[in-house]
C-alpha positions in Angstrom: -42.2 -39.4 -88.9 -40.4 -38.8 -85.6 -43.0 -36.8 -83.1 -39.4 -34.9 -82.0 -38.2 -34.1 -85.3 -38.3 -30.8 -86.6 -39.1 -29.7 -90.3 -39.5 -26.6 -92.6 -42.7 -25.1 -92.8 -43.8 -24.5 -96.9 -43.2 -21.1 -98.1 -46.1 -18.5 -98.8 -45.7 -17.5 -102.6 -45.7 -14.0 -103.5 -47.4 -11.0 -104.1 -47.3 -10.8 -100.4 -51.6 -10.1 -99.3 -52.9 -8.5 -96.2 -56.2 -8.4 -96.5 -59.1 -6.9 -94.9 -61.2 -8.8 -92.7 -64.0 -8.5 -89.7 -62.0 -7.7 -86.3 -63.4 -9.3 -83.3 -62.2 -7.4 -80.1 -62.8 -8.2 -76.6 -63.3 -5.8 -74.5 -60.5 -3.7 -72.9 -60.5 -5.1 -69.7 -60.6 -8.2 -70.9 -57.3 -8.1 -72.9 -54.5 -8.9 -71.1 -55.7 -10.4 -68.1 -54.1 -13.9 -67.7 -58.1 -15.5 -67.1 -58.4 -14.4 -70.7 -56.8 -17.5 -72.2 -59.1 -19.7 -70.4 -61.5 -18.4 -73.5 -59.8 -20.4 -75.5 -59.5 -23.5 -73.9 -61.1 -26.4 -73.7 -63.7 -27.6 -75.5 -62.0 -26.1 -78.2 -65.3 -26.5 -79.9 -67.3 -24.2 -77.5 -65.0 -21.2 -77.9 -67.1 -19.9 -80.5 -70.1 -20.1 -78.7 -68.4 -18.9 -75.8 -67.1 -16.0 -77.7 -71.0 -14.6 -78.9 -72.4 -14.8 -75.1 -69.5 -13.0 -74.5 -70.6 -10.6 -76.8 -74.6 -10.5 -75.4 -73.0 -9.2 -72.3 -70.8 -6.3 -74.1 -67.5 -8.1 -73.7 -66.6 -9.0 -77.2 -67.3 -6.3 -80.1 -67.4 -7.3 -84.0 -67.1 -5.1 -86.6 -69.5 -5.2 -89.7 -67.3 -4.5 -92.2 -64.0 -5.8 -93.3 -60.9 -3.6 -92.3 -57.0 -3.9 -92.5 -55.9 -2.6 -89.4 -53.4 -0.5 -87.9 -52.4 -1.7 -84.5 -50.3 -0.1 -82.5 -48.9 -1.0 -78.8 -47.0 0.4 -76.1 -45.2 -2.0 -73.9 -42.2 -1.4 -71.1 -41.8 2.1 -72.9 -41.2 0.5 -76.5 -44.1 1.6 -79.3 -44.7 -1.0 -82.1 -46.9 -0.2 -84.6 -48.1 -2.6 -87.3 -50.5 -4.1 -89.7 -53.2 -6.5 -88.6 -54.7 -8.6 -91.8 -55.6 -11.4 -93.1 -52.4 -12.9 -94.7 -52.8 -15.0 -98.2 -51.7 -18.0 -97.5 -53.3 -20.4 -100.3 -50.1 -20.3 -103.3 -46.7 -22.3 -102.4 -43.8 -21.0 -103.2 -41.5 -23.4 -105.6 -38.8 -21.3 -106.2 -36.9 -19.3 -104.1 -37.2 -16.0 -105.3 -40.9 -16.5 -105.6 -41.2 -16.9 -101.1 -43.0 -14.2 -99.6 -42.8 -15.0 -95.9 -39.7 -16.6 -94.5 -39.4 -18.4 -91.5 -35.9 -18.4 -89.6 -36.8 -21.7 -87.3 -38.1 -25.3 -88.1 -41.4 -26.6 -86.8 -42.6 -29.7 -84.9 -44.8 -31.4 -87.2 -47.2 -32.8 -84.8 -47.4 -29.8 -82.8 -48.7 -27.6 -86.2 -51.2 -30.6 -86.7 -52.8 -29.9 -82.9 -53.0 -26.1 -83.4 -54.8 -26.7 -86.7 -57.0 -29.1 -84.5 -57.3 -26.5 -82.3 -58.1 -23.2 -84.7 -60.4 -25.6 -87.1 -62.7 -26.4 -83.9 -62.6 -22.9 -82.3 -63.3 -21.6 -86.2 -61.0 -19.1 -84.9 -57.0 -17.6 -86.0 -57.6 -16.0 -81.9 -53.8 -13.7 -82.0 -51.9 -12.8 -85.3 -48.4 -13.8 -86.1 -45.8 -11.7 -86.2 -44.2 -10.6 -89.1 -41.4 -8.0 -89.5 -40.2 -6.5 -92.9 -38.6 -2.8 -94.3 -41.7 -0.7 -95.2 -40.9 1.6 -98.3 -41.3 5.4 -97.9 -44.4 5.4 -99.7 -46.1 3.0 -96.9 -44.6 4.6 -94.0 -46.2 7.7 -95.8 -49.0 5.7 -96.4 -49.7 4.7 -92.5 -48.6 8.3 -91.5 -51.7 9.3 -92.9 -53.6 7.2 -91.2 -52.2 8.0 -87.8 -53.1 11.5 -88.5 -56.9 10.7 -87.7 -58.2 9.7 -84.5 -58.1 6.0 -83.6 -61.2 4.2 -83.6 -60.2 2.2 -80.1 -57.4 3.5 -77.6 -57.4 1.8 -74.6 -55.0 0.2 -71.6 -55.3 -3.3 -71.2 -55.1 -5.1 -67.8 -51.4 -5.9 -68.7 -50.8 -1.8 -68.7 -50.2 -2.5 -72.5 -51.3 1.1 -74.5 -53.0 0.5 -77.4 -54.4 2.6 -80.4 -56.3 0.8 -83.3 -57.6 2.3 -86.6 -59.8 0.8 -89.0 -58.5 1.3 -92.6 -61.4 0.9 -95.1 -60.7 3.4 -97.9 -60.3 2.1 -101.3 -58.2 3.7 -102.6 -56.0 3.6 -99.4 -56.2 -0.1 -99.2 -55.0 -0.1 -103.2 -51.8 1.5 -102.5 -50.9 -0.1 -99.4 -51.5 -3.3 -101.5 -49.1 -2.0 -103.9 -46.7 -1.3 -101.3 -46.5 -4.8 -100.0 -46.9 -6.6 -103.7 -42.6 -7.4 -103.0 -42.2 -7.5 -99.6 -40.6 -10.0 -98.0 -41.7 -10.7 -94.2 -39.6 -12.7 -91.7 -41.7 -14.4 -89.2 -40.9 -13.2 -85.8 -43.3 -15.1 -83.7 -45.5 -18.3 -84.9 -43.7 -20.4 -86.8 -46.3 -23.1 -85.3 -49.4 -21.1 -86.4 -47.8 -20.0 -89.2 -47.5 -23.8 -90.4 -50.8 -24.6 -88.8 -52.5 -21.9 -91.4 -50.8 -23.5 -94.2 -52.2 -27.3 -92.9 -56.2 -25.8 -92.5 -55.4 -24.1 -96.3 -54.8 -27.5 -97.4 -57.3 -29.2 -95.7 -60.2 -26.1 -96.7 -59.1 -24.6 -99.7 -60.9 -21.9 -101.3 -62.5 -20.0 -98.3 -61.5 -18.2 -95.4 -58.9 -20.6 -94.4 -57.0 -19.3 -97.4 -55.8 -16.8 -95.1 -54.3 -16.5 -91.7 -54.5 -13.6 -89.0 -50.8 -11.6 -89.4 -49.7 -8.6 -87.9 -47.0 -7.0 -90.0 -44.3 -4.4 -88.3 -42.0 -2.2 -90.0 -39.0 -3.3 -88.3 -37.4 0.4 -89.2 -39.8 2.8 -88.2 -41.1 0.8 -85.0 -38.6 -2.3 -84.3 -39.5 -5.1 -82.2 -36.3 -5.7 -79.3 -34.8 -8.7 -80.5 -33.3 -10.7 -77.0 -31.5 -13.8 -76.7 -32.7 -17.0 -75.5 -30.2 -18.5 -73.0 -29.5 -22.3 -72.6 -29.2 -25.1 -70.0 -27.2 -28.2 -70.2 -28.2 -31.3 -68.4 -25.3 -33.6 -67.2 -23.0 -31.5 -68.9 -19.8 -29.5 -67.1 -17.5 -26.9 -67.7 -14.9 -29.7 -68.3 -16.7 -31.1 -71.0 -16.7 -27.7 -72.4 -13.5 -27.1 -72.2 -12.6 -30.3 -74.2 -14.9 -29.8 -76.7 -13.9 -26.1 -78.0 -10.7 -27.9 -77.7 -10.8 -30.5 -80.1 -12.8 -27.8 -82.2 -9.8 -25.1 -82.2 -12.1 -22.7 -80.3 -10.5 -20.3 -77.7 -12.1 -21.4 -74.0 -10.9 -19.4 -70.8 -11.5 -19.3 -67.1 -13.1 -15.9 -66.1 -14.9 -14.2 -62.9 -18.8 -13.7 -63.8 -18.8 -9.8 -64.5 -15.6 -10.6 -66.6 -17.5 -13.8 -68.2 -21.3 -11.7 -68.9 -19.3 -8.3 -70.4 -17.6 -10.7 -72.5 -20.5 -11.8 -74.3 -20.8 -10.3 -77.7 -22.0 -12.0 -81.5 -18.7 -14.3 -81.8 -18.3 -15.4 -77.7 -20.9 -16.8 -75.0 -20.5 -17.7 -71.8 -20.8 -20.7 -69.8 -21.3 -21.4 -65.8 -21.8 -24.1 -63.4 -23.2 -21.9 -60.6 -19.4 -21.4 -59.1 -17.4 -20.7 -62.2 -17.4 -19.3 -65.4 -15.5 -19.6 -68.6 -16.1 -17.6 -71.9 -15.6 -19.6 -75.5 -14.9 -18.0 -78.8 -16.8 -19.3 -81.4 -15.1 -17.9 -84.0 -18.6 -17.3 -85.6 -18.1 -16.6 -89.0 -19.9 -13.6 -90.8 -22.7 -15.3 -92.2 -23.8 -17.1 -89.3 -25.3 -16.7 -85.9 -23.5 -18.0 -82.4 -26.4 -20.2 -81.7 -26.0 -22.2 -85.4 -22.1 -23.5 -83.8 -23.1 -23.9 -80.3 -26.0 -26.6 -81.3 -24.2 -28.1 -84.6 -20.3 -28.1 -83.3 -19.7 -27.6 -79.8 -22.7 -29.7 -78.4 -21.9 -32.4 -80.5 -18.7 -32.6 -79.4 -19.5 -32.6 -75.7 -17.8 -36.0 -74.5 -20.6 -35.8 -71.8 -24.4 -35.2 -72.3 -26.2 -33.2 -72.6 -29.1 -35.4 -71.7 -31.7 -32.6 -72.3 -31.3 -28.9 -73.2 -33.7 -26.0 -71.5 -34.3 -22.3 -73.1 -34.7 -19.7 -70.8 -35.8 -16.0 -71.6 -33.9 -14.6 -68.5 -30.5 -14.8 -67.0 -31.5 -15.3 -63.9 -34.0 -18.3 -65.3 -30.7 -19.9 -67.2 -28.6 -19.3 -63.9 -31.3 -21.3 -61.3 -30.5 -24.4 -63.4 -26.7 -23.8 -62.8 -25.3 -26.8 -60.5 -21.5 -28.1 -60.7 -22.2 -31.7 -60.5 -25.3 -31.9 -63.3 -25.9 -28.7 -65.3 -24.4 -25.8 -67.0 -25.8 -22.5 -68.1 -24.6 -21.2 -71.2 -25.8 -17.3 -71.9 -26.2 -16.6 -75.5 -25.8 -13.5 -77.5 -28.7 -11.8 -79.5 -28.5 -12.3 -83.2 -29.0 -9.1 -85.6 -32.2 -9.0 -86.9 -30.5 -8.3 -90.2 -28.6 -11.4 -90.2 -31.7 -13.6 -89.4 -32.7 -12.1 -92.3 -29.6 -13.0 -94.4 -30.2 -16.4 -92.9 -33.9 -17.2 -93.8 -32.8 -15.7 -97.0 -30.5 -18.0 -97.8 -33.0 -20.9 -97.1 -31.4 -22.3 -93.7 -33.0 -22.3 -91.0 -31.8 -21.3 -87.0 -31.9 -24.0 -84.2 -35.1 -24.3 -82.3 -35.8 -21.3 -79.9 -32.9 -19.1 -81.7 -34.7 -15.7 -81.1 -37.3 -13.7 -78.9 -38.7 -11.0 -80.8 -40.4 -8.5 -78.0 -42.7 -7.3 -77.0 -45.5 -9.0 -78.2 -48.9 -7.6 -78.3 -51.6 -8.7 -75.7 -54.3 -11.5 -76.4 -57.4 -10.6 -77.2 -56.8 -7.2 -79.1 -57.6 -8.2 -82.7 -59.4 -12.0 -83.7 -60.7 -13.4 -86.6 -63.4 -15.4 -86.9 -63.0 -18.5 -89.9 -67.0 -18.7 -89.5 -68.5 -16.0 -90.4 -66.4 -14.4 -92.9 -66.7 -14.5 -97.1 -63.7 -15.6 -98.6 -61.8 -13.0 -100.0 -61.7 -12.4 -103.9 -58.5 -14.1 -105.3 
């Protein structure tokens, strides 16, 4: 198989399960500071190790018990609040009505083989996924209870993240919320790697704790996560080229200034610049689909030049730096609805690579689960 070609990750069968597991947390300074990651580097097989002196010198605390967790985070003034398990990943789906988790993006093959590398030899899942879905009244109820006690950690991490964390072990709590999830179905907001790197250490270990993989799971109506655009670059493409194209596709393509070219930008138009000037193109983007689906499978096909590569850029002002009128265009992107990436993953296609940025996203370090020390869960 080609190391560049891109593939749908299996499907997670239903009942959707979160289940309880052991938290490791480090500690609050810890989280969020950019040395943190070096934790997990290399040897991936000392992380483990390195993780327990940690925890000799009070920097890493573990928690006895098993616990679904309530997680939530400030960031940038937005408040996301969500549930951190352990998501069953060990039944396939083989029908689509029977999916439980649905990714909107395809993965690299190769590059879900290294993080299961990776995870097997740290005998870590180190940050959850992130999965988004519509709570039902009863859960919302369900988590407003729990919010009404006092959080067993609240701290401000080095990034000046806020976060508050309780520990749900109740029984009977953990019944209903259980209940509450047995029909959801979660889009995968970030992962899509890890998520398919779960599934490839299921396969590989079945029937023990790599039946299940860290997940955080955020009601996307009470607290949503901002969904952004990611903007695009176009090696030894020009504005030319993108003129013909829309062209010869029957797509509306005009010369504008930049604040006439950037207020123009909306779910059916983008915009496109070669650092000195700016055009806008209709897509014509039908209701069903998302802008980014005909930019990457009509109008850059039908480029008559290039492009030789494509970047992704999470900022303007990143997209504009690799402007130029004699070798690269930037073309800004609209956001897609969340809804519709629903509607999309739904309908079993899947978005071009690097379609969406779901933010923000909780600091490393918060929440960890250990694949070492933990009993399998009870199927």
């Amino acid at each position: 198989m080609d190391s560049g070609q891109v593939v749908t990750p299996p499907y997670v069968a239903g009942p959707l399960r979160l289940l309880p597991f052991p938290g490791l947390m480090l500690a609050p300074h810890r989280v969020g500071d950019p040395s943190t990651g070096r934790a997990f580097a290399r040897p991936y097989r000392g992380v483990a190790a390195r993780l327990v002196r940690w925890q000799t010198r009070g920097l890493v605390r573990r928690d006895r018990d098993p616990a679904l967790y309530l997680h939530e985070y400030t960031a940038g003034g937005m408040t996301i609040r969500g549930l951190v398990g352990a998501l069953d990943v060990s039944r396939r789906a083989t029908r689509a009505e029977d999916r439980a988790v649905l990714p909107h993006e395809g993965i690299h093959p190769a590059q879900a083989d290294d993080l299961a590398d990776r995870m097997s030899e740290m005998g870590l899942n180190p940050a959850p996924i992130l999965l988004v879905h519509s709570g039902t009244p009863r859960l919302r109820e369900l988590t407003g209870g729990v919010l009404e006690a006092a959080p067993d950690h609240q701290f401000t991490d080095r990034s000046e993240q806020q976060h508050r964390i309780w520990a749900i072990r109740e029984p009977a709590v953990l019944a209903d919320v259980a209940d509450e999830l047995r029909h959801t179905r979660a889009l995968i907001a970030d992962g899509h790697h890890r998520y398919a790197a779960y599934l490839r250490l299921q396969r590989r270990e079945p029937g023990g704790p790599c039946d299940q993989g860290l997940a955080m799971l955020v009601d996307q109506t009470a607290t949503p996560l901002f969904l952004g655009p990611i903007h695009r670059s176009l090696a030894g493409t020009s504005l030319d080229d993108v003129r013909s194209a829309a062209e010869s596709l029957g797509m509306r393509c005009t010369t504008r200034s930049q604040p006439e070219a950037v207020a123009a930008l909306g779910p059916s138009t983008l915009a496109a610049t070669d650092g000195t000037e700016w055009v806008v193109v209709d897509l014509a983007v039908p209701p069903d689909r998302a802008a980014v689906e005909l930019l990457h499978r009509q109008l850059v096909p039908a480029l008559p030049h290039g492009p030789s590569s494509i970047g992704y850029h999470h900022t303007v002002d990143d997209a504009l730096a690799n402007a130029h009128p004699r070798s690269s265009i930037a073309v800004l992107m609209p956001a897609p609805a969340v809804d519709l990436v629903q509607r999309i993953a739904e309908a079993d296609r899947l978005l071009p690579e690097k379609a969406t940025s779901f933010q923000p996203k909780p600091s490393l370090g918060v929440l960890i689960r250990s694949l070492r020390d933990e009993p399998a869960a009870p199927s």
